[in-house]
Backbone as XML, in Angstrom:
<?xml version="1.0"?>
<chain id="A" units="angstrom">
  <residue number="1" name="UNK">
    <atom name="N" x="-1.966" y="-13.235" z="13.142"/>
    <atom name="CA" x="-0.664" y="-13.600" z="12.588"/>
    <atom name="C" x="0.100" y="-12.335" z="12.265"/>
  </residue>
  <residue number="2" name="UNK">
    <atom name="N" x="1.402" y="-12.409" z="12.168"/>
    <atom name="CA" x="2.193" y="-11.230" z="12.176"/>
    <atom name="C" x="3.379" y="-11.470" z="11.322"/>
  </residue>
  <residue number="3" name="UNK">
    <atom name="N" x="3.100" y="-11.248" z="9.565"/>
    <atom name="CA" x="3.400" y="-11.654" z="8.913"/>
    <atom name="C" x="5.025" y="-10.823" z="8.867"/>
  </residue>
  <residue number="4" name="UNK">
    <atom name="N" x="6.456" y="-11.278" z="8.917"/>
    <atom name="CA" x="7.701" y="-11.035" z="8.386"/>
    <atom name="C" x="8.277" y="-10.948" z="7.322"/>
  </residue>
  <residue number="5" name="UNK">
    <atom name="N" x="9.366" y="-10.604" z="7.244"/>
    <atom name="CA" x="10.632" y="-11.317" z="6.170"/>
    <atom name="C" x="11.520" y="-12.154" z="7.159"/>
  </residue>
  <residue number="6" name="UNK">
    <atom name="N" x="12.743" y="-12.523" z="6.253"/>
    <atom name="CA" x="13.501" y="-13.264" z="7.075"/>
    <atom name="C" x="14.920" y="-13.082" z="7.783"/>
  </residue>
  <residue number="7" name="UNK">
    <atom name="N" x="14.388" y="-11.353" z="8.724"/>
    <atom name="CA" x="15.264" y="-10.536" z="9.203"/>
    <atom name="C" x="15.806" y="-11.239" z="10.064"/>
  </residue>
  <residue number="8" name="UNK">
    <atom name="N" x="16.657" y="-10.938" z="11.168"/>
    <atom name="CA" x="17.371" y="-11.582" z="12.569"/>
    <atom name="C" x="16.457" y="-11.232" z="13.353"/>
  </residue>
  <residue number="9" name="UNK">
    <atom name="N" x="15.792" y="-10.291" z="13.167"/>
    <atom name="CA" x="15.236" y="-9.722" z="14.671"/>
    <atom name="C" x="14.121" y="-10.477" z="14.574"/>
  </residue>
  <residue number="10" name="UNK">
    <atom name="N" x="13.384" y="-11.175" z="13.682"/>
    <atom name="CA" x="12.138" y="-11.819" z="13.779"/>
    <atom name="C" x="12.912" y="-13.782" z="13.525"/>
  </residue>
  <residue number="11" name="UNK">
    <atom name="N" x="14.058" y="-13.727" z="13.815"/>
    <atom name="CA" x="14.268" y="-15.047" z="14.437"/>
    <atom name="C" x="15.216" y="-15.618" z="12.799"/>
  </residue>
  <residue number="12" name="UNK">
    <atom name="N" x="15.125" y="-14.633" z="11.501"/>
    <atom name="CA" x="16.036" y="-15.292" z="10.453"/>
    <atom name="C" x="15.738" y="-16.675" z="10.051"/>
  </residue>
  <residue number="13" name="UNK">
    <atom name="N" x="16.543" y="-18.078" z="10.027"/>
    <atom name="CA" x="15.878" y="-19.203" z="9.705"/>
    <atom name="C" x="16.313" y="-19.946" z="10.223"/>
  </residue>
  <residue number="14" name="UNK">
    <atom name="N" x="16.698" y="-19.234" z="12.223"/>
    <atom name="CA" x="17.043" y="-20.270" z="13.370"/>
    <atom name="C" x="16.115" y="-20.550" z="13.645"/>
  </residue>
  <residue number="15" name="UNK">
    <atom name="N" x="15.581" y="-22.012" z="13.366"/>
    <atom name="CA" x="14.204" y="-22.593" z="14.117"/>
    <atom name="C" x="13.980" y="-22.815" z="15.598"/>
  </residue>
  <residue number="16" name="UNK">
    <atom name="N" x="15.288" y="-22.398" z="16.413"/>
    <atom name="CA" x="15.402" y="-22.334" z="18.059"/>
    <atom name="C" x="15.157" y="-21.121" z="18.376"/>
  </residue>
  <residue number="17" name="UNK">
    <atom name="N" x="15.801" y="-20.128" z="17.588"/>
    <atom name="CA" x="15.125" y="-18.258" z="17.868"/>
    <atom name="C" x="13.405" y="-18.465" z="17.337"/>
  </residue>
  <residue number="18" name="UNK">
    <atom name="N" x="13.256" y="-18.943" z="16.529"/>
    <atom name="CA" x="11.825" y="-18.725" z="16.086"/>
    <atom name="C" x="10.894" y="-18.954" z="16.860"/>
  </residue>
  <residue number="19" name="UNK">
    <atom name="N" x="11.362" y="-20.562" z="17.516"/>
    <atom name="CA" x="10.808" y="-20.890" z="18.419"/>
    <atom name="C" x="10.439" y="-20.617" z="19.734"/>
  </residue>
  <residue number="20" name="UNK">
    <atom name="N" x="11.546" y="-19.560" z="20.348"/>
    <atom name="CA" x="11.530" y="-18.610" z="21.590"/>
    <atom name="C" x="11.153" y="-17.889" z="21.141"/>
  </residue>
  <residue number="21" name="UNK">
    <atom name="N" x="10.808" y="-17.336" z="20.249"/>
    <atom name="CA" x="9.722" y="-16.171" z="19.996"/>
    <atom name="C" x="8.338" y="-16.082" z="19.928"/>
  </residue>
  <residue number="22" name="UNK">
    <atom name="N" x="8.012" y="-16.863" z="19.101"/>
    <atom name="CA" x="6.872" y="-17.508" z="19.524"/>
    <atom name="C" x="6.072" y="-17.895" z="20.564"/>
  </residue>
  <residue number="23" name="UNK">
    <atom name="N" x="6.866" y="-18.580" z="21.477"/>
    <atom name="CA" x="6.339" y="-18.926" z="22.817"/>
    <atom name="C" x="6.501" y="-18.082" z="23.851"/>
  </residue>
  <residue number="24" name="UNK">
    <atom name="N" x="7.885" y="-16.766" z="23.591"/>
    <atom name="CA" x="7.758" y="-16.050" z="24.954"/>
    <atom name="C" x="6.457" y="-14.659" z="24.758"/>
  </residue>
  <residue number="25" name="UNK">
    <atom name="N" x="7.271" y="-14.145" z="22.997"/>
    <atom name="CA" x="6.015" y="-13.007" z="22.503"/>
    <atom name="C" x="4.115" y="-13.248" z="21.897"/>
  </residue>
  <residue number="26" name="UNK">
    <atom name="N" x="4.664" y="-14.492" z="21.092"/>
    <atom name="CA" x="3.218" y="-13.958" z="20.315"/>
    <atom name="C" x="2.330" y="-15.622" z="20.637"/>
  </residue>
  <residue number="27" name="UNK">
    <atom name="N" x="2.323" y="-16.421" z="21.028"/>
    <atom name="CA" x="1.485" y="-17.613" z="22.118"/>
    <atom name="C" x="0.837" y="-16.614" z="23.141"/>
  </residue>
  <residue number="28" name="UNK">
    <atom name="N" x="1.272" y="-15.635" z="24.173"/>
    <atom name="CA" x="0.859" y="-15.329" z="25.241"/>
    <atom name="C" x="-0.349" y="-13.826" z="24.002"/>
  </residue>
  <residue number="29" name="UNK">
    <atom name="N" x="-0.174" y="-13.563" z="23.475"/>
    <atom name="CA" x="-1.254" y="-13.143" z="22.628"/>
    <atom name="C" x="-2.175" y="-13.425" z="21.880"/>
  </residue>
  <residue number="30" name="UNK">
    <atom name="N" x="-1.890" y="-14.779" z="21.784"/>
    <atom name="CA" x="-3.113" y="-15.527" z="20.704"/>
    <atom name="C" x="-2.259" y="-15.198" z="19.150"/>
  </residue>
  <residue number="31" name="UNK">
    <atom name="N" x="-1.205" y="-15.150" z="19.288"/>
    <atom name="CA" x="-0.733" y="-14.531" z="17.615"/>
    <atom name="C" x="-0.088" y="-15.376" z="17.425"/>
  </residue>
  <residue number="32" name="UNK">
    <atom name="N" x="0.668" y="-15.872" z="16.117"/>
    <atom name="CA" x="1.720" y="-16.909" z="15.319"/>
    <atom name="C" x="2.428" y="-15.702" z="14.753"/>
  </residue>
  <residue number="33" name="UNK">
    <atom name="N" x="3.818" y="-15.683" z="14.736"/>
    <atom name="CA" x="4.825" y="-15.512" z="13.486"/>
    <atom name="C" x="4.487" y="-16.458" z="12.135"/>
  </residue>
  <residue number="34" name="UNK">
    <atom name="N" x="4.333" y="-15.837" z="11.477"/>
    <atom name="CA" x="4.435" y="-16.106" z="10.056"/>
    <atom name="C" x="5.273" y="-15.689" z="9.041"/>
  </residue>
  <residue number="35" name="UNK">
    <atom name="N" x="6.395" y="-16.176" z="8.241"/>
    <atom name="CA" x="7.197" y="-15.777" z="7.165"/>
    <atom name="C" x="6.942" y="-15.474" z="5.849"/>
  </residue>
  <residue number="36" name="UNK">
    <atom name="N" x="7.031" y="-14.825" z="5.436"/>
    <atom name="CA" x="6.891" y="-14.564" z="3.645"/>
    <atom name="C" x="7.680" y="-15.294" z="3.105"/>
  </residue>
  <residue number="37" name="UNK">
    <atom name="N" x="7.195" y="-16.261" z="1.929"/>
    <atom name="CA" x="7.522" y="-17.539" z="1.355"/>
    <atom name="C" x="9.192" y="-16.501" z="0.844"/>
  </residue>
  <residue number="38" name="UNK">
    <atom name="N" x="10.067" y="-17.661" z="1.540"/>
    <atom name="CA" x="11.340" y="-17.478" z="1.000"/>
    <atom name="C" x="11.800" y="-17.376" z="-0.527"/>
  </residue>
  <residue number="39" name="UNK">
    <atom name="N" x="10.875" y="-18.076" z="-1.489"/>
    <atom name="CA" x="11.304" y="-17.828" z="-2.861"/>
    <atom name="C" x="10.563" y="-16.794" z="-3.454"/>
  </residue>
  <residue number="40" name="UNK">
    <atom name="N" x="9.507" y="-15.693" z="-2.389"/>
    <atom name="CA" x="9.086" y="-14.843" z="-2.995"/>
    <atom name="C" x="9.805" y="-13.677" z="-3.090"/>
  </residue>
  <residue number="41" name="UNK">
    <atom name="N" x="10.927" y="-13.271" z="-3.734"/>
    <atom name="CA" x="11.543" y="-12.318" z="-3.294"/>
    <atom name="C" x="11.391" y="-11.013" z="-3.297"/>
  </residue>
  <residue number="42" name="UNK">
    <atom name="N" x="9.977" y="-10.587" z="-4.587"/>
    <atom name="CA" x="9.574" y="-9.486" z="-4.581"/>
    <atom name="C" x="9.049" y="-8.571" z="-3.586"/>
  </residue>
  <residue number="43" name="UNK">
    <atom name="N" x="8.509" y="-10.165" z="-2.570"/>
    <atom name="CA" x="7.887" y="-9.416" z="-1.143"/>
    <atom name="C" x="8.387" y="-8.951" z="-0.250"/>
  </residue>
  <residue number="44" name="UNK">
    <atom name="N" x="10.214" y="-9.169" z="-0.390"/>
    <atom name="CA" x="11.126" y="-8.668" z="0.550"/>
    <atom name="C" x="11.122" y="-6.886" z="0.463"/>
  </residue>
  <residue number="45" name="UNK">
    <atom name="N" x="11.036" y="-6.758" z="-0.837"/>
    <atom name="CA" x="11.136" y="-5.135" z="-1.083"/>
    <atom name="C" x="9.582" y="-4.616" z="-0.567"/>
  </residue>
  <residue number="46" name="UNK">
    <atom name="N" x="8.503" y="-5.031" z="-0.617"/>
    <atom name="CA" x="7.610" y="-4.449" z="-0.579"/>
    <atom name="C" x="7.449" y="-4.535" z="1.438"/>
  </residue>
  <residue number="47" name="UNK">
    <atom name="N" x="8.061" y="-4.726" z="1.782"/>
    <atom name="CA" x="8.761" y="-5.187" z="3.662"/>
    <atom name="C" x="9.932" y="-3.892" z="3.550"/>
  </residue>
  <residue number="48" name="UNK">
    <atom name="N" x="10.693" y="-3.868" z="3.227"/>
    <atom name="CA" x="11.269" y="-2.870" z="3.088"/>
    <atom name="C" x="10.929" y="-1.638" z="3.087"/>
  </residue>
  <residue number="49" name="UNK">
    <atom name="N" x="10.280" y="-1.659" z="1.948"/>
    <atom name="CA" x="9.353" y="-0.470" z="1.681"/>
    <atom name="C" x="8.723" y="-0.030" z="3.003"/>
  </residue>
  <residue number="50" name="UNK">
    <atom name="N" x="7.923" y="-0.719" z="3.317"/>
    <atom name="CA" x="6.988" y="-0.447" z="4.197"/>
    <atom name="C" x="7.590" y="0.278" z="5.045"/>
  </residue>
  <residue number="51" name="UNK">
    <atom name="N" x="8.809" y="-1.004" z="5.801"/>
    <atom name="CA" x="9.485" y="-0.255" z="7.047"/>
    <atom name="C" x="9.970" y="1.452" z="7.020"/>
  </residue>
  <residue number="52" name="UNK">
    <atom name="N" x="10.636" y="2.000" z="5.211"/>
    <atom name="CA" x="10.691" y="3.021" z="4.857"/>
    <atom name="C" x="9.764" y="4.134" z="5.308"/>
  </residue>
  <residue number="53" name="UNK">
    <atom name="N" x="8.633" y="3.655" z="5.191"/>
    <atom name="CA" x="7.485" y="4.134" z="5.197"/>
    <atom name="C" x="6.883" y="4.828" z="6.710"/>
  </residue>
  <residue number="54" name="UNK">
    <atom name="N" x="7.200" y="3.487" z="7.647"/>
    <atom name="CA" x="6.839" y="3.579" z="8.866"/>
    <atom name="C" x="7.766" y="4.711" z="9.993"/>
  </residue>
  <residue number="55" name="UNK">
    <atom name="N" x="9.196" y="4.314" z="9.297"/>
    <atom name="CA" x="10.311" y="5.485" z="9.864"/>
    <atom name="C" x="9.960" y="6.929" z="9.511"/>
  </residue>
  <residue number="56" name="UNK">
    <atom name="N" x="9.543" y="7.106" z="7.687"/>
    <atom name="CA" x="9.773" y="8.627" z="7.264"/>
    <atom name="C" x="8.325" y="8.874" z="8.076"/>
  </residue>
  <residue number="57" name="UNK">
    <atom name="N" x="7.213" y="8.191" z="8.076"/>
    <atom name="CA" x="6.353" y="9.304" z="8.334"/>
    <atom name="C" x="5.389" y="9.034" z="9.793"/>
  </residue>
  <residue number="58" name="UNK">
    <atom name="N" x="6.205" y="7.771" z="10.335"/>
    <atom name="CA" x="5.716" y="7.615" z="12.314"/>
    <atom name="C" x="7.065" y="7.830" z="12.851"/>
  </residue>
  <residue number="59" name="UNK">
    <atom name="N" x="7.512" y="7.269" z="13.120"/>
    <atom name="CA" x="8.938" y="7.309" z="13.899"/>
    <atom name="C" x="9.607" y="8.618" z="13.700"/>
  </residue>
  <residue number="60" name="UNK">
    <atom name="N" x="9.802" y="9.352" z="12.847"/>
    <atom name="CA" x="10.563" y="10.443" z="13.005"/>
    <atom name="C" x="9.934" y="11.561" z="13.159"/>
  </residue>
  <residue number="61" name="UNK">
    <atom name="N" x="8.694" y="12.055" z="13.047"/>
    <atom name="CA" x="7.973" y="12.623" z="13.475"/>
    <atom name="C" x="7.008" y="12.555" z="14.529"/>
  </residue>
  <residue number="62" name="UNK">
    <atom name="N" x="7.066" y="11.064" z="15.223"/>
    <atom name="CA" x="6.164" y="11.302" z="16.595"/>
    <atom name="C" x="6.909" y="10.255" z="17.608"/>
  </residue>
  <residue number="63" name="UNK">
    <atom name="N" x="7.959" y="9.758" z="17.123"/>
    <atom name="CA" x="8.915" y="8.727" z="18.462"/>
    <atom name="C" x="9.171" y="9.661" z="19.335"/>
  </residue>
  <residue number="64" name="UNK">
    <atom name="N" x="9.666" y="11.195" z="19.050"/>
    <atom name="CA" x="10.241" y="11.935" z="20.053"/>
    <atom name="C" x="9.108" y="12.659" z="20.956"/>
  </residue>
  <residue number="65" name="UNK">
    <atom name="N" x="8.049" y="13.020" z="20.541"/>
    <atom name="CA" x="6.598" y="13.007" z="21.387"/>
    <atom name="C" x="6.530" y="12.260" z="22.167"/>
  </residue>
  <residue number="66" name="UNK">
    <atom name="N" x="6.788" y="11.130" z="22.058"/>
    <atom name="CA" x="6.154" y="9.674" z="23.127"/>
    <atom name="C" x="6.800" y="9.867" z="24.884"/>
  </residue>
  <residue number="67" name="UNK">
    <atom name="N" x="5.688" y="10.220" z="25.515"/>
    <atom name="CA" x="6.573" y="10.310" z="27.211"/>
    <atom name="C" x="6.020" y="8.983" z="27.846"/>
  </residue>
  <residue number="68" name="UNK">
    <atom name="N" x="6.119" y="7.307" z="27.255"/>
    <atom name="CA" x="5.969" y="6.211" z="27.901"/>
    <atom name="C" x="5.308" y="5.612" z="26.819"/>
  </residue>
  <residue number="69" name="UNK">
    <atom name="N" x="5.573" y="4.452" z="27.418"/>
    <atom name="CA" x="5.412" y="2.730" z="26.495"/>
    <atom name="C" x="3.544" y="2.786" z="26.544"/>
  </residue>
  <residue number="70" name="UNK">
    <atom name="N" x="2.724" y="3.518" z="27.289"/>
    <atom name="CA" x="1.142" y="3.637" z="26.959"/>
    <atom name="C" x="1.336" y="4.196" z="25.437"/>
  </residue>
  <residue number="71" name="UNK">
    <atom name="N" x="2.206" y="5.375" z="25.682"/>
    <atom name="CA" x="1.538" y="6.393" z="24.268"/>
    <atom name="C" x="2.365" y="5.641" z="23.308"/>
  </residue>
  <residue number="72" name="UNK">
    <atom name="N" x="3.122" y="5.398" z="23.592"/>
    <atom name="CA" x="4.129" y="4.814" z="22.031"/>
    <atom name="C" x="2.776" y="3.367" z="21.678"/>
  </residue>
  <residue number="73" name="UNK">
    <atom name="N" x="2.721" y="2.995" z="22.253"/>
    <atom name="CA" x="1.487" y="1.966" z="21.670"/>
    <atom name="C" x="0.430" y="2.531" z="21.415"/>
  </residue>
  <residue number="74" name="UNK">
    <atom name="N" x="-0.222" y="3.362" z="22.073"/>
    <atom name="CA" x="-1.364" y="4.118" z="21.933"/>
    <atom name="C" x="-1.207" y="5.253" z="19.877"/>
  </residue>
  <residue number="75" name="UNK">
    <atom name="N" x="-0.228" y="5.731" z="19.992"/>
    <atom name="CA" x="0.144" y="6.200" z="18.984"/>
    <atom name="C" x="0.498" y="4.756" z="17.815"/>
  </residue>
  <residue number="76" name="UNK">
    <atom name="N" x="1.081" y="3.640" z="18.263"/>
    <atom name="CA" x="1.472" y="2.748" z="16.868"/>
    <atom name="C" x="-0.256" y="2.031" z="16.778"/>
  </residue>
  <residue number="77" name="UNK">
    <atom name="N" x="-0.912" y="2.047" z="17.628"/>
    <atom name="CA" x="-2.182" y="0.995" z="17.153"/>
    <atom name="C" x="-2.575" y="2.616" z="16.175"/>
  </residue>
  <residue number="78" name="UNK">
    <atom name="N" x="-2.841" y="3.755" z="16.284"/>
    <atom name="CA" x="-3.536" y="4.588" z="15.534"/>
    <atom name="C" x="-2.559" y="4.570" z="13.948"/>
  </residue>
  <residue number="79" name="UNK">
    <atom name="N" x="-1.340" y="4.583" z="14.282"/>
    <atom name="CA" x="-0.622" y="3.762" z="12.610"/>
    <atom name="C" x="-0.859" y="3.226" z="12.112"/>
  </residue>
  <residue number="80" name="UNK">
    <atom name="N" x="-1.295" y="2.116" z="12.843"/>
    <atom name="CA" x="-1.428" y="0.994" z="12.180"/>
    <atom name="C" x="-2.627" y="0.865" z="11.391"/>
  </residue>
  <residue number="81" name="UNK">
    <atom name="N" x="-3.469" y="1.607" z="12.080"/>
    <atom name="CA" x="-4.851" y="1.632" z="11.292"/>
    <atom name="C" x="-5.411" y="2.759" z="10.037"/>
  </residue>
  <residue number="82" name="UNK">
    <atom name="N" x="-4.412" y="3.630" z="10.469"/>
    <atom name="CA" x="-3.985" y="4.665" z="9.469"/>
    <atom name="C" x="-3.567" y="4.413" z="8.245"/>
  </residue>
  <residue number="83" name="UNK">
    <atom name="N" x="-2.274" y="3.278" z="8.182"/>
    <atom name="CA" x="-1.692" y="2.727" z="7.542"/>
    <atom name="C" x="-2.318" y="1.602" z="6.514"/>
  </residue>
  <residue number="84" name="UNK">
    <atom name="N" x="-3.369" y="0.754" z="7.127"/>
    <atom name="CA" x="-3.759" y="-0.030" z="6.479"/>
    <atom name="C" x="-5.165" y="-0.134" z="6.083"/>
  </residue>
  <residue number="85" name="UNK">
    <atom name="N" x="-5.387" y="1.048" z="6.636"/>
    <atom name="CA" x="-7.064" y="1.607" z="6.341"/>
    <atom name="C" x="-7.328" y="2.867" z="5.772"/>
  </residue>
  <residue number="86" name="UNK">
    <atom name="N" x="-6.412" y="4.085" z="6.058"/>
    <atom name="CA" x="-6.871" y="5.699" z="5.665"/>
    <atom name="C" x="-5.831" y="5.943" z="4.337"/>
  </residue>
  <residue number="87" name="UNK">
    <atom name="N" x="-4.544" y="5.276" z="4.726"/>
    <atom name="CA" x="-3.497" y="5.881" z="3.685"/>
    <atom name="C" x="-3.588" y="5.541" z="2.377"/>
  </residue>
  <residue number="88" name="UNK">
    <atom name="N" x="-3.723" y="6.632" z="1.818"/>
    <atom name="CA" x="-3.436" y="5.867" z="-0.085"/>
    <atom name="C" x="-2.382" y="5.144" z="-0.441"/>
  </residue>
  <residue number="89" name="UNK">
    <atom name="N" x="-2.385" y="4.331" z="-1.085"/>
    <atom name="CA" x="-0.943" y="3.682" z="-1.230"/>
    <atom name="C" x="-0.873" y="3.504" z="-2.904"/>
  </residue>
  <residue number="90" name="UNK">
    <atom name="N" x="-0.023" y="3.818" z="-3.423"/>
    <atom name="CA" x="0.050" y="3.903" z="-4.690"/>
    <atom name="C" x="0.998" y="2.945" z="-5.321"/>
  </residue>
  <residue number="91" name="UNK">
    <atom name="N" x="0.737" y="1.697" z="-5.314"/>
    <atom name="CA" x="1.551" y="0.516" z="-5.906"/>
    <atom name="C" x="0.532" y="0.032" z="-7.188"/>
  </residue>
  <residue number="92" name="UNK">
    <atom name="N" x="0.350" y="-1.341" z="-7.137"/>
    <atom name="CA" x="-0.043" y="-2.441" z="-8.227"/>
    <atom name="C" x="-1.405" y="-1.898" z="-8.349"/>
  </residue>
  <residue number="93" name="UNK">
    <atom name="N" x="-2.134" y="-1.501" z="-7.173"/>
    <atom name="CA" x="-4.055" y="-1.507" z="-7.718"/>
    <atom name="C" x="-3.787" y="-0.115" z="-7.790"/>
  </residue>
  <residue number="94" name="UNK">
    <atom name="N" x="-3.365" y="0.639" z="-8.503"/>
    <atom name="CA" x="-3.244" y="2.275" z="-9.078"/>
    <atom name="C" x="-4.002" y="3.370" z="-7.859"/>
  </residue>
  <residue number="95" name="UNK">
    <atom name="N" x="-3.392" y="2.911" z="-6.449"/>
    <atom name="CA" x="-3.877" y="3.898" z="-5.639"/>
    <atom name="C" x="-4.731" y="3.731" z="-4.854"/>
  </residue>
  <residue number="96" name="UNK">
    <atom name="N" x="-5.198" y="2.656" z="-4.492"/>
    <atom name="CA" x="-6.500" y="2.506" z="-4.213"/>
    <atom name="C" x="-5.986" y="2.157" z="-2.578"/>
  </residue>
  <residue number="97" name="UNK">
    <atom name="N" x="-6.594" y="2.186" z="-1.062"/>
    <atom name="CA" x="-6.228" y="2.195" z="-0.058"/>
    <atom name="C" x="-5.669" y="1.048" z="0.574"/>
  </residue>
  <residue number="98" name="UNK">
    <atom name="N" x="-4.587" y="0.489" z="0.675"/>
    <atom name="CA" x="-4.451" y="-1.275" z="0.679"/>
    <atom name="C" x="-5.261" y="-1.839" z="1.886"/>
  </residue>
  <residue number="99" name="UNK">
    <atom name="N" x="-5.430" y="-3.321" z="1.455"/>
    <atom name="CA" x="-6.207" y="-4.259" z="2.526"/>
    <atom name="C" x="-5.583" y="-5.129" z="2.991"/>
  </residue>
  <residue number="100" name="UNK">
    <atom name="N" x="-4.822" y="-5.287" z="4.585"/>
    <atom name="CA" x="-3.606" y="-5.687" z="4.941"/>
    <atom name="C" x="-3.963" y="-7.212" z="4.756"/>
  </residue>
  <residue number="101" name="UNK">
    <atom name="N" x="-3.001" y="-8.039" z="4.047"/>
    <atom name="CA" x="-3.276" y="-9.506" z="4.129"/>
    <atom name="C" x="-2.272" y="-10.898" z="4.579"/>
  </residue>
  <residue number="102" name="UNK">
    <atom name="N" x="-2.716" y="-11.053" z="5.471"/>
    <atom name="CA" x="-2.020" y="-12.236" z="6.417"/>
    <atom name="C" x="-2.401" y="-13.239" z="5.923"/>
  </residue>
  <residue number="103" name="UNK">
    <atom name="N" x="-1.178" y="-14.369" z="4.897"/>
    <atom name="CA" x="-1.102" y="-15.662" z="4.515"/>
    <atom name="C" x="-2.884" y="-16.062" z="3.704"/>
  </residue>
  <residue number="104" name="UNK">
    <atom name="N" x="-2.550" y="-14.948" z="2.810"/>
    <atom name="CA" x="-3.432" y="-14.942" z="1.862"/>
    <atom name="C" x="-5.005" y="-14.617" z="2.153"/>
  </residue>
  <residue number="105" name="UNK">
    <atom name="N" x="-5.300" y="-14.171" z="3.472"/>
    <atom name="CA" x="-6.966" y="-14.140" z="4.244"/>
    <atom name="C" x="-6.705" y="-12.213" z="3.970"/>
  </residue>
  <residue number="106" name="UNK">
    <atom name="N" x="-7.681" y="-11.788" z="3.649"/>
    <atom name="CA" x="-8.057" y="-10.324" z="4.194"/>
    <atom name="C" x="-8.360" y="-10.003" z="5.740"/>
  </residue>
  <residue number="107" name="UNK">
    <atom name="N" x="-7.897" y="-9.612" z="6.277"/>
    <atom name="CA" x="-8.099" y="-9.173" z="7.616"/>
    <atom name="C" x="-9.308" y="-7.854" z="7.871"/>
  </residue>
</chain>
């Protein structure tokens, strides 16, 4: 699952975009879109955040490295695991390395 907010680019709260998304991107992967409960609003910032996160210290320092769509993936799967496995993150549990969680399961 590939948990959102309720941006445009991940389909907003057109249930006809959502629905072409789903079936053209993440069906042919075995994946679901999933939304962050609309009345949670605290979780919008902590989505935010993140994206902050992902620009200051992947994207602007290694997008311009990338010579093809292998390495730009090859480089975001090593983010990703960086991100949700090596990096300290210093929010609510006082630092401790976060454990990415999709619709309440630990992954």
């Amino acid at each position: 699952a590939l948990q959102t907010d309720w941006g445009e680019e991940f389909g907003g709260s057109n249930p006809k975009k959502l629905e072409r998304l789903q079936k053209k991107y993440f069906e042919p992967l075995g994946a679901r879109l999933v939304k962050f409960p609309w009345e949670e609003k605290s979780t919008n910032g902590r989505v935010e955040r993140s994206h902050r996160t992902d620009d200051e210290e992947f994207y602007i320092p290694f997008l311009a490295k990338v010579q093809n769509e292998e390495g730009f993936l090859r480089k975001g799967a090593g983010w990703v695991y960086y991100y949700n496995l090596k990096r300290p993150h210093y929010g609510e549990d006082g630092g401790e390395t976060s454990v990415f969680e999709v619709t309440g399961t630990q992954v």
